[in-house]
Structure formats: C-alpha cells, structure tokens
C-alpha positions as CSV (number, residue, x, y, z in Angstrom):
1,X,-19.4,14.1,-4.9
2,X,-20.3,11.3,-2.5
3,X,-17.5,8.9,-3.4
4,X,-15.1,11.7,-2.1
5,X,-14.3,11.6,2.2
6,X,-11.9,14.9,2.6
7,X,-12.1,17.7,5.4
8,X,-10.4,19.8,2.9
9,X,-11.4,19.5,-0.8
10,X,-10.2,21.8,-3.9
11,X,-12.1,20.4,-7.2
12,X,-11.0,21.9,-10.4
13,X,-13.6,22.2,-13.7
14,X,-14.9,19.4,-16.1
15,X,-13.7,16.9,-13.5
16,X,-15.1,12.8,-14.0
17,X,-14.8,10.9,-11.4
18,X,-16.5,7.3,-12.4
19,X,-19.1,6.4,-9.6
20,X,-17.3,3.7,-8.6
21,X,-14.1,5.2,-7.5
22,X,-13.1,5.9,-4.0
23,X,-10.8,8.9,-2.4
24,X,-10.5,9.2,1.4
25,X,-8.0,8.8,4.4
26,X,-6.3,6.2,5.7
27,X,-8.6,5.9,8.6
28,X,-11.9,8.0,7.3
29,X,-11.4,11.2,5.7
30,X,-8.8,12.8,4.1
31,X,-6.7,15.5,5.7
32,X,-6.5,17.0,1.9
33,X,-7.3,16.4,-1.8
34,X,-6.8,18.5,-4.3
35,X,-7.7,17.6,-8.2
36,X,-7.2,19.9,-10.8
37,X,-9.2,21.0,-13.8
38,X,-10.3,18.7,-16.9
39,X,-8.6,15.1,-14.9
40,X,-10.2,11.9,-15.2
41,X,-10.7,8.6,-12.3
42,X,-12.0,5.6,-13.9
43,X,-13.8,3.0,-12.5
44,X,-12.9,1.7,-9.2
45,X,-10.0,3.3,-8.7
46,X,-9.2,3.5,-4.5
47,X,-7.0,6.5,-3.4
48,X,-6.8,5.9,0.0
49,X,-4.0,8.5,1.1
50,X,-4.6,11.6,3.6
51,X,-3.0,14.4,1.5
52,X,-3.0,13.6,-1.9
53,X,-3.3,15.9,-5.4
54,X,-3.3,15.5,-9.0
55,X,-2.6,18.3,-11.1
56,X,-4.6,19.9,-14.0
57,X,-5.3,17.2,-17.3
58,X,-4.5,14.1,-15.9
59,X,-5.8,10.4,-16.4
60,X,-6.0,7.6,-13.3
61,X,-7.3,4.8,-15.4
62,X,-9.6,1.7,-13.7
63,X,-8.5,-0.2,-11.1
64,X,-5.4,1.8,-10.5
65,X,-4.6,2.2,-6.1
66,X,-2.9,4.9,-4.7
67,X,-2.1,4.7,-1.0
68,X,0.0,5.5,1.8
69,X,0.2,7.8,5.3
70,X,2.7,10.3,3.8
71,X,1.8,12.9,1.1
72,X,0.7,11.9,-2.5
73,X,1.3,14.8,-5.2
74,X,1.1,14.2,-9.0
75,X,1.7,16.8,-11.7
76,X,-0.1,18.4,-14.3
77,X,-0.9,16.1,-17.4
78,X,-0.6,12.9,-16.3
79,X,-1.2,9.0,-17.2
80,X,-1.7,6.5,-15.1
81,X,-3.0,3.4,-16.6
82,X,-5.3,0.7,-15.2
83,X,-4.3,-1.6,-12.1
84,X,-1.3,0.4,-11.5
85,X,-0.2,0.7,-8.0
86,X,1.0,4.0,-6.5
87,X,2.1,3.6,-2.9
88,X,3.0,7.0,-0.6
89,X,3.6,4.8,2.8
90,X,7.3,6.5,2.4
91,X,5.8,9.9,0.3
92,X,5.6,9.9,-3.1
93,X,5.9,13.1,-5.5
94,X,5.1,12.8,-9.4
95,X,6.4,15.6,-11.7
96,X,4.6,16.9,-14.6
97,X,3.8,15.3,-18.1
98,X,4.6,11.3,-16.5
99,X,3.2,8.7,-17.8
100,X,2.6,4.9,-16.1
101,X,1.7,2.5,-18.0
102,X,-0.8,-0.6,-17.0
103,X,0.1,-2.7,-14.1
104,X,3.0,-0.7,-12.9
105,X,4.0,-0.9,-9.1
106,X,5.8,2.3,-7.5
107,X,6.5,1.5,-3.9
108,X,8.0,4.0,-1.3
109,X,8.7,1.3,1.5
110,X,9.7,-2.1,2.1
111,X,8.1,-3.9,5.0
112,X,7.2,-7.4,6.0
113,X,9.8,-9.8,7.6
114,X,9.8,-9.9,11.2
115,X,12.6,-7.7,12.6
116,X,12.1,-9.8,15.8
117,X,13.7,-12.7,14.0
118,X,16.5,-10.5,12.4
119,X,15.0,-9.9,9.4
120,X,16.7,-6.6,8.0
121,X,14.4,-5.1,5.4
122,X,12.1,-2.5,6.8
123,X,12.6,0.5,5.4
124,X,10.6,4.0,4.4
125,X,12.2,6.2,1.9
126,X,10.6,9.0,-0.5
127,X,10.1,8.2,-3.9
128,X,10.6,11.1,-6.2
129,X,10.1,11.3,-9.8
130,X,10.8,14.2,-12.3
131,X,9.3,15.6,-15.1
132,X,8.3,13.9,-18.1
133,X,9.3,10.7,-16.9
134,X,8.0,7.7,-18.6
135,X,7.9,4.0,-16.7
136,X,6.2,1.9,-20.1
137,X,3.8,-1.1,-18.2
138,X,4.2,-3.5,-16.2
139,X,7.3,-1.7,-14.1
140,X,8.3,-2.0,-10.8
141,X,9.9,0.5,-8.9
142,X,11.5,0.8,-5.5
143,X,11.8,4.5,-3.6
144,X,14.5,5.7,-6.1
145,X,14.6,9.3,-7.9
146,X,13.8,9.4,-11.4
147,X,15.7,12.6,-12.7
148,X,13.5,14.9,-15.4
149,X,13.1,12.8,-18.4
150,X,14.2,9.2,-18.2
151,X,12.6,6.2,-18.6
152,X,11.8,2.7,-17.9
153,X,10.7,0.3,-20.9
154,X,8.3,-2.7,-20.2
155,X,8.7,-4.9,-17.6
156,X,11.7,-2.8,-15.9
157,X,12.4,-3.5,-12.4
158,X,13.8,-0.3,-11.0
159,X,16.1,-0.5,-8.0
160,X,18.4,2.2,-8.7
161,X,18.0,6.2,-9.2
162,X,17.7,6.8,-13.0
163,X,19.8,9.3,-14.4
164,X,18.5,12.7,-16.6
165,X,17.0,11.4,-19.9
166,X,18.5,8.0,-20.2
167,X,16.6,4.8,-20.9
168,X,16.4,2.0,-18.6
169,X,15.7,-1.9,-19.2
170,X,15.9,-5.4,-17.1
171,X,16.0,-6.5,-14.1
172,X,17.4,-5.0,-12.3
173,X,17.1,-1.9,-14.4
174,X,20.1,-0.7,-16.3
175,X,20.8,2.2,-18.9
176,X,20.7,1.1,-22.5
177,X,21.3,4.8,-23.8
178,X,24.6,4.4,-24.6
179,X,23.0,1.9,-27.0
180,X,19.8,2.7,-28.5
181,X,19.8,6.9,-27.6
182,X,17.8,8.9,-25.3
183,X,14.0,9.3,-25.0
184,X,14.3,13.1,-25.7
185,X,16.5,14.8,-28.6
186,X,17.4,18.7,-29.0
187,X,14.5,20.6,-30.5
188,X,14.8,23.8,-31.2
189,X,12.8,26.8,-30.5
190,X,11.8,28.0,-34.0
191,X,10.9,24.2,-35.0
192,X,8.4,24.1,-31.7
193,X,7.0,27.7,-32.7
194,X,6.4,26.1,-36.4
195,X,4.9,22.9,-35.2
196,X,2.6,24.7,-32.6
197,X,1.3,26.7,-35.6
198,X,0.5,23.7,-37.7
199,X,-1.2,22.5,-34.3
200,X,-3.4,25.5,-34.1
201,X,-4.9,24.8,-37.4
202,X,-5.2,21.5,-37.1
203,X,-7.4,21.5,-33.8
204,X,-9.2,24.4,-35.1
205,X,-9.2,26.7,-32.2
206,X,-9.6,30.3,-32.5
207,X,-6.1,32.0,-34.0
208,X,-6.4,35.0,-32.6
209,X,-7.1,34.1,-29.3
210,X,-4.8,31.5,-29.0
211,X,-0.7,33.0,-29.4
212,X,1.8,30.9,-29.7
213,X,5.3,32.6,-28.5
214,X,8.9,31.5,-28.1
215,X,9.5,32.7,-24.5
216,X,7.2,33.7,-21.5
217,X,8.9,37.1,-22.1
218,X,6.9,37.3,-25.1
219,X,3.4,36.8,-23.4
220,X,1.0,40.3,-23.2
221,X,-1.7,41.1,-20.8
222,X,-4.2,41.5,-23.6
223,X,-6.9,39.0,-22.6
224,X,-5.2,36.1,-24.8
225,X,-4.5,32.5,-24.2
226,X,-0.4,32.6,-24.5
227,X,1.5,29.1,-25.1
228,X,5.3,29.3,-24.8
229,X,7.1,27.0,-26.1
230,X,10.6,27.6,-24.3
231,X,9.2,27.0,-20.9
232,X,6.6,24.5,-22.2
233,X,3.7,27.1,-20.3
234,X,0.5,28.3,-21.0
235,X,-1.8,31.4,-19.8
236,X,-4.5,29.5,-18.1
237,X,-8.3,30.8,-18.5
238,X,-10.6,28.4,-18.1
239,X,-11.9,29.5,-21.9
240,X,-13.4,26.6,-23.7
241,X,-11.3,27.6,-27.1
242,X,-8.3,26.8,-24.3
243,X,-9.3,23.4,-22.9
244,X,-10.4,22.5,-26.6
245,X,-7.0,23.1,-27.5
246,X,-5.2,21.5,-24.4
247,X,-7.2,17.7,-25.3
248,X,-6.1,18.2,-28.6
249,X,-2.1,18.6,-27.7
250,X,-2.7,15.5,-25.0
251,X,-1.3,13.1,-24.5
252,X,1.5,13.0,-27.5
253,X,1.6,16.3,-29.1
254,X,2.7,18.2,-26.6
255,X,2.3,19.3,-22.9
256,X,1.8,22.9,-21.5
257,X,1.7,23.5,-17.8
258,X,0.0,26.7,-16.3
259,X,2.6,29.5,-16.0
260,X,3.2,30.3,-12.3
C-alpha cells in the first residue's frame, strides 16, 4: 500500500485502509507498524507515530489522529470513532475490546507554557488503558490508567486513574457506580455457553466446525475453530466460516481474542 511509509511492516488479511489515510513516522518512515487481520482505517485518518500496532478486528474511523514519538499499541477488537485524537508523545498502550467514541482526546503529555518564564506544566507520562474499557464520545483524557473494564460516559474529562469496572462522569471525572451500578455484571459460564449457541445459529456458520467450550482446557487439536468462553479466546485459522462468525459477534455481542 502506497499510503503506508514503514521500514518494518506486518499486514494482517482482509485489511481496508481508505486511500486517503496516512501511516508513517514522525520524521519519514516508521520504525514499525503492525495491523492485524480483518481492521479497518477510514478516510483520512493520519497515524503519524514510529512504532505503532493495532490488533486483529479493529475500526479507526475518519478523521481520527494518532501521534506521538513513543510507542502506540492497540488491542484486538477495537473502536475508535471519527476525529478522535490518540496522542503517544508520553506512550500510549490500548487493551483489548476498547471502544472510543467520536471526538475523544487521549493525551500522554502536557506541554506548552514557557518553562523559561516559570511556567510549571511540562510533563510526559504513559497512558495505559485496560481491557474492555469504554470512554463514550467526546472524552478527554490525561495520561492516567484506566483499570480493565471502567468507563467514561459522554463528555467526561478524565484527570484521575479510573478504578476496575466503575463508571465515571463530569468534569473532572468522578465515579457514579456507587449510584447507578457498574458497566459489567456477573455472568456465568453456563449462561455464556447457552448464548454462544443461540449465536451460532443465528450467524449461521458451520456447527461442526465452529465449538463453543467453557474453558481453553476444553479446546482439541482436531482441526476445529474453538471459542472459550471463560477466557473470552478463540482458535484462530484464518477460515472464512471463522471471520464470518467474528463480524457477526462485533462489536456488541461478544469479543474473542486469539488464544496465545
């Protein structure tokens, strides 16, 4: 792909990257970039950022700028709506199954004032968000970590670390969970194996080739496509009955992650 500048470059299956999007290094080519299998870029989206990935299934959406001199990583199964801003000046690591909704900000550095003059904001710090972490639209958020699960609602600014699984509004951002609940409940093991089932029917993929276990413990080296539902993993092959089922579970079904 011309629209691609990288000296190393690892591009997974059924990738679309819109011809008017942009990936290279902050002063030519990238050091690294590495996209996974079945991910979408949208129209003029600019990653300027000299290691960067995105991992398997996952959605940059137009408009949307991801930049910085430290390293960029994103999970598997991502969404990142349009004009959201991304920034890895400070390194930036996204877990898997995240979603960022339109116009978000997530900044890793504060810089600006003169320090000549006393000013005393400049500052580079990692931002680090967990799995399955959800920042609605229109967020802003400063280098904090977002622990596995929590979440921001629309128009949060987020100056603080957000706790596991607990729901953040305002500005600045505070916890309402103690109010209004958590974004995740307790599911249990034998209600994910039942829904997965209905699932399998529903998208219509082939039932004997795709399994659907409780526990990675359960998975066999017979050729099939395993999900577990424990671990939230999958036996990744590539097999079109497998990606057919995969954009069927995305984005709100459920998410599966390649078992390592």
């Amino acid at each position: 792909m011309n629209n691609i500048e990288a000296d190393h470059l690892e591009l997974g299956k059924n990738v679309v990257i819109e011809p008017t999007a942009r990936i290279r290094g902050i002063s030519g080519k990238a050091k690294r970039v590495k996209i996974g299998d079945n991910c979408y870029i949208g129209d003029s989206v600019q990653i300027i950022c000299d290691d960067f990935s995105l991992g398997d299934y996952s959605k940059i959406q137009h408009h949307t700028n991801v930049h910085g001199y430290k390293p960029c990583s994103i999970g598997h199964n991502a969404w990142i709506g349009q004009y959201t801003i991304i920034d890895s000046i400070g390194g930036t690591t996204i877990g898997n199954n995240c979603g960022i909704g339109a116009h978000s900000q997530l900044w890793s550095h504060i810089k600006y004032g003169d320090t000549l003059e006393g000013c005393n904001f400049l500052g580079e710090s990692p931002l680090t968000v967990g799995h399955d972490v959800w920042f609605v639209g229109h967020c802003i958020v400063s280098p904090i970590t977002a622990e596995d699960k929590s979440m921001a609602l629309v128009g949060s600014v987020v100056t603080r670390n957000m706790k596991y699984n607990e729901i953040y509004a305002g500005s600045p951002a505070a916890s309402l969970s103690a109010k209004i609940g958590y974004q995740f409940k307790e599911v249990t093991v034998e209600e994910k194996l039942a829904k997965m089932a209905a699932y399998v029917q529903q998208a219509g993929v082939d039932a004997d080739l795709i399994r659907i276990v409780a526990t990675e413990k359960d998975i066999q080296p017979d050729g099939r496509i395993y999900f577990a539902v424990k671990e939230r993993t999958y036996t990744k092959t590539r097999h079109p009955e497998e990606v057919k089922f995969m954009k069927f579970l995305l984005p709100e079904k459920a998410k599966f992650v390649p078992v390592q």
